[in-house]
N, C-alpha and C positions, 0 to 999 in steps of 0.2 A: 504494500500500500504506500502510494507516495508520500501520504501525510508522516507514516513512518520516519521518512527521511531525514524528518527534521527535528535534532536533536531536543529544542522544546518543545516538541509536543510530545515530543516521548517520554518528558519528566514530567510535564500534565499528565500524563496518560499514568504511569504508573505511582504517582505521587495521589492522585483522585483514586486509582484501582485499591490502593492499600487502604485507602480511607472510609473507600464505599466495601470494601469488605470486613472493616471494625466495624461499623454502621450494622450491618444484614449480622455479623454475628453477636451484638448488642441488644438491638431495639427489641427482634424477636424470642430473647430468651425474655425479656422484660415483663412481657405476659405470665411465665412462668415465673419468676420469681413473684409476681404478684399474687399469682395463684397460691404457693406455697407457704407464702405471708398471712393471709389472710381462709385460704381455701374455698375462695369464694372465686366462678367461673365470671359472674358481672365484674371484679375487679379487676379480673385479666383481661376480660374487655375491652374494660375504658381504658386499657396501655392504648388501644391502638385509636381508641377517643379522640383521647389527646396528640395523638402523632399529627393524626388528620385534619383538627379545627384549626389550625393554622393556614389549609389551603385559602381562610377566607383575607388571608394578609397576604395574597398573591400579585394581586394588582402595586398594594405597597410598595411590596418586595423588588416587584419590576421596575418599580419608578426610581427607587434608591441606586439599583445596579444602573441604569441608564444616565444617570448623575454622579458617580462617582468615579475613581480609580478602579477596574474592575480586580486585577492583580490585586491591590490593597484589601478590597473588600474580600476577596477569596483568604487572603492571608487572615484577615482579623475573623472571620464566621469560624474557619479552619478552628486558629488559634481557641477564641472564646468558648466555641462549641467541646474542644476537646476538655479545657480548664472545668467545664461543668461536668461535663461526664463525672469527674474525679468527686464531686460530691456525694456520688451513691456509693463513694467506701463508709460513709454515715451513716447508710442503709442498716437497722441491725433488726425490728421488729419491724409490725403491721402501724404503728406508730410513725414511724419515715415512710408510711408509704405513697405520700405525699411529695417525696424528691423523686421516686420513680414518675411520676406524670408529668411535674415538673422538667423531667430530662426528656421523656418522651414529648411532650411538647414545643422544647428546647431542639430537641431533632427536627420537628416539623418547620420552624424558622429556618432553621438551620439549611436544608434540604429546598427549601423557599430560594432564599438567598444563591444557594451552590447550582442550583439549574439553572437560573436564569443569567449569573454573574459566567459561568463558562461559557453560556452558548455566544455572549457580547464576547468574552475572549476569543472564542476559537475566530467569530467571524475578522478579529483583528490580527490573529495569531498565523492563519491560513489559509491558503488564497484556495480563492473561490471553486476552481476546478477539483480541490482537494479539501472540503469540506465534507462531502459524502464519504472518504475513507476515513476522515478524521471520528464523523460520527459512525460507522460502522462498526470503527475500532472500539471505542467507548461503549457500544453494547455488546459487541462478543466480551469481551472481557469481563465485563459488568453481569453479563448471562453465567458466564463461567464461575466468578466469584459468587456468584448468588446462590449456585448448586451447592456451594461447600462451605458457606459462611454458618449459614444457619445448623448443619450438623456440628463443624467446630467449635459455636457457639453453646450450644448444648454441651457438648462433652467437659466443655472448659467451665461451665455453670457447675453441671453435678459434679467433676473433680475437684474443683478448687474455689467455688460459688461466686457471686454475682460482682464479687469487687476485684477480682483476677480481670474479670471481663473488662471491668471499666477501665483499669490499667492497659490493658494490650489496647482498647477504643483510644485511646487520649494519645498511644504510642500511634497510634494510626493516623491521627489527625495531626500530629509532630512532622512524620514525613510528607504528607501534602504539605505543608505552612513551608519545610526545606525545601519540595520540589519546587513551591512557587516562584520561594526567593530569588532560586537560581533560573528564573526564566526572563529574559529581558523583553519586551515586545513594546511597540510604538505604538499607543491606544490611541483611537480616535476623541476629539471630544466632542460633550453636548454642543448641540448647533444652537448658538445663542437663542434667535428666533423673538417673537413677539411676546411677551409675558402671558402665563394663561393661569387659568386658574386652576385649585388643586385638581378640580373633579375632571376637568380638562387632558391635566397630563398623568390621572390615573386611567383615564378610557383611550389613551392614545393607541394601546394596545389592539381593543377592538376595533378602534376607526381604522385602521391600516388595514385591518382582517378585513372590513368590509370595502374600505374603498381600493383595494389590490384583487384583481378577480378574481387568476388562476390561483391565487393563497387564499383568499376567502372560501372560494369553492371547495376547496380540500378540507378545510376548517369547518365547513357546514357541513357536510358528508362525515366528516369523523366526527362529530358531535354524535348523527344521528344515529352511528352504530354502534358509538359508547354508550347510547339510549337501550343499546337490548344486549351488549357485551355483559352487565353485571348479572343476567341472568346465570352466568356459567354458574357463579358464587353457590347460588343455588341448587342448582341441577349436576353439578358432579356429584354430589355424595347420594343423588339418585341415580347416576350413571353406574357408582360401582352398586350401591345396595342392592334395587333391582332389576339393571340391565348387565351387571357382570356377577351379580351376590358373590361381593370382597366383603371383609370387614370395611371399616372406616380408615383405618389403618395405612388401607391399599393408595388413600390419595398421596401419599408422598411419593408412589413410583410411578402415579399422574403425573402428579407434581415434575420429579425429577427428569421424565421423559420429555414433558413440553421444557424443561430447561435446556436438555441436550439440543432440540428441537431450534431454541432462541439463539444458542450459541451457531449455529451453522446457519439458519437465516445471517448473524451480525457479520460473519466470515462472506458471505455472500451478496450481502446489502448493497454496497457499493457498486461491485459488476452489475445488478437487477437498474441500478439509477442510472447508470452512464448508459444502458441500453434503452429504456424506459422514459426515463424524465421523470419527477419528484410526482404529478399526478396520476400519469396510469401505474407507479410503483406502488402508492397506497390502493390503487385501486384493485390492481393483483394481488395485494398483501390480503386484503377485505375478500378476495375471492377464495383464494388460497383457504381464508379462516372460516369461512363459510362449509367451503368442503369439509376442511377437519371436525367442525363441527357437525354435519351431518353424519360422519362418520361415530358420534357417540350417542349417535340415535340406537346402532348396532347392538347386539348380548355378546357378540365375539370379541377376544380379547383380543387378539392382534389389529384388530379392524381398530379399537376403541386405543389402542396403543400410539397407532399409527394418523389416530386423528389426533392425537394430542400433541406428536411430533410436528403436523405441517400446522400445528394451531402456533406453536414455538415459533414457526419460521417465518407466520405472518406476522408475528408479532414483531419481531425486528425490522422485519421491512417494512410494515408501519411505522414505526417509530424512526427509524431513519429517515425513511423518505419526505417525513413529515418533518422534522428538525431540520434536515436540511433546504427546505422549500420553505418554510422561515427564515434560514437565514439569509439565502439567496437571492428575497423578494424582500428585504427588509432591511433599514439603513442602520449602519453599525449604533448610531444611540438611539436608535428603538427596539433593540435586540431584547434585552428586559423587560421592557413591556409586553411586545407581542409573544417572548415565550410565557410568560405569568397569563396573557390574554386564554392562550392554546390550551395551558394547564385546565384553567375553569371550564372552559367548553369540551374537557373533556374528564376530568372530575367529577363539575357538577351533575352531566346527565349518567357516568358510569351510577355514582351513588345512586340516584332515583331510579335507575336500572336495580341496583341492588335491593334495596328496601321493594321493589314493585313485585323481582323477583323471588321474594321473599314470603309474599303475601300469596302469590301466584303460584306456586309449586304445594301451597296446599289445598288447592282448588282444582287443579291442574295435574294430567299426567306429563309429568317432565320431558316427554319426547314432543307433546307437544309444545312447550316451552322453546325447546332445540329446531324444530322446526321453522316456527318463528324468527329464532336468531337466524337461522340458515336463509331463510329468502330477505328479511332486509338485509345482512353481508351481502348476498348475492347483488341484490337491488342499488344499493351505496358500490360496492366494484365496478359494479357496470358501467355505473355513471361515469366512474372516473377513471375507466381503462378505456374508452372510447377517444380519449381526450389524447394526440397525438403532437409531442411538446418536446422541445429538447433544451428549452430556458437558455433562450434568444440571448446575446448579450446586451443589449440593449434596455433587458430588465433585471441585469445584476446591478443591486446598489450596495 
């Protein structure tokens, strides 16, 4: 990958991998320690409560990173975020259990901040043609560390319990803050412009989504399919109970499959963009996910395995083709905002997916639930594999 080539991205790259792998093997034992605190399944819960209510400080988020030194700001989120980690060695009863949502909320800014402040990096970091491997790279890797974060994270909980963890997170967050240091890069700055007001350059994010057509289109379209994606939440644990009758058990080799699955879409992402163009790649991705989802309509296990796998590999090529068609349609200081904008339109409707499909799956036989998913993917693909784009220069800003 070319973006490889370039010694700083390679310290972004592995400086962010080390960091987002303390993270996956942290937050989600968090639930667990909570549980064993208190042994109450509502307290493990609310770990992920609090991770989450933060998405509503996204627009903020974005407006900060489009205002500032983006380097600085990764270096201080980095730093601070790891310095709080270190609080939950204070963790000792159901008493502290108030610093655990605390830090898991603490991640959610945190996490705010670090998506939107990299993607303004990378767009200043690497040129345009080399965006797509820059983000490719970023989710294979990211895919990769996610299958093994969370089992390391566990292992290192029950052997040596929750304040080991916090340690080896804070050591994590230590070598991003070094890899950033050592990166030098010539950041664009805020374009002076007319004064606006605050509510002005908190929506600047969605007015570029709407007044930019081929990126808006891509952004209404994945809205609509993050509108029935939360269903999955749902409907797996009737896919193994009874379409494969697993235990409950069984989702983690769900699970780990569409992991394998993500990693080789991220390995792949890139080649699919330079062939494709950043809209029919989502639109493939959305079809691609469509199939594997009808595939868990199936009772056979290899069929039901093998949709999980090409579910993984749409999923990367969503998510790249969509970061990078942000960044590409989008001027270096409105990077922040328009990723904070992308975040909510597709947040907001996965959760009311979730909660919908929640209610629906006990009214509901869960295939036809999958069903459902399966023809709007379908319906959203289509739309935007029909769209034949190679992203003109003349609309790289």
């Amino acid at each position: 990958m070319p973006a490889l080539r370039d010694p700083r991205f390679r310290r972004l790259l592995i400086g962010q991998s080390l960091s987002s792998f303390g993270d996956s093997a942290l937050y989600l034992s968090l639930a667990i320690w909570a549980k064993d605190l208190t042994g109450s399944n509502a307290a493990a819960g609310a770990v992920f409560f609090a991770l989450g209510l933060p998405v509503l400080l996204a627009p903020l988020a974005g407006h900060l990173v489009d205002k500032v030194n983006r380097r600085r700001l990764l270096v201080t989120t980095n730093a601070v975020t790891g310095v709080g980690v270190l609080s939950l060695l204070a963790v000792r009863s159901a008493g502290q259990l108030w610093i655990l949502y605390a830090v898991a909320a603490g991640y959610g800014v945190s996490f705010a901040l670090l998506s939107a402040g990299r993607a303004g990096l990378l767009k200043d970091l690497v040129r345009a043609e080399d965006l797509a491997d820059a983000n490719a790279s970023f989710q294979a890797v990211g895919q990769g560390l996610r299958l093994a974060s969370p089992l390391a994270g566990a292992a290192i909980y029950t052997a040596f319990g929750g304040g080991a963890l916090a340690v080896l997170d804070a050591a994590t967050f230590l070598a991003a803050v070094i890899a950033l240091l050592s990166i030098r890069v010539e950041e664009s700055v805020p374009a002076p412009g007319p004064g606006q007001t605050l509510r002005r350059e908190l929506t600047a994010g969605f007015r570029h989504l709407r007044e930019t057509p081929s990126l808006g289109h891509i952004a209404l379209i994945v809205a609509v399919a993050f509108g029935v994606l939360g269903f999955l939440e749902s409907t797996d644990f009737a896919v193994i109970e009874h379409g494969l009758h697993r235990p409950a058990s069984f989702f983690g080799v769900l699970n780990s499959v569409q992991g394998g699955g993500s990693v080789l879409g991220g390995l792949t992402s890139a080649l699919v963009l330079r062939r494709l163009g950043p809209s029919r790649t989502v639109g493939a991705a959305l079809v691609v996910d469509a199939i594997g989802a009808a595939a868990l309509i199936s009772s056979n296990l290899v069929v039901v395995l093998a949709g999980s796998a090409v579910m993984g590999v749409a999923v990367s090529w969503l998510l790249v083709g969509y970061a990078t068609a942000r960044q590409l349609w989008t001027p270096p200081r409105l990077q922040g905002r328009v990723a904070a904008a992308a975040d909510v339109l597709v947040n907001g409707p996965q959760t009311a997916s979730i909660a919908l499909g929640a209610v629906l799956i006990g009214l509901l036989d869960y295939r036809v639930l999958l069903l459902v998913l399966t023809a709007v993917l379908l319906a959203c693909g289509a739309t935007l594999a029909r769209v034949r784009e190679r992203v003109p220069d003349d609309q790289l800003v």
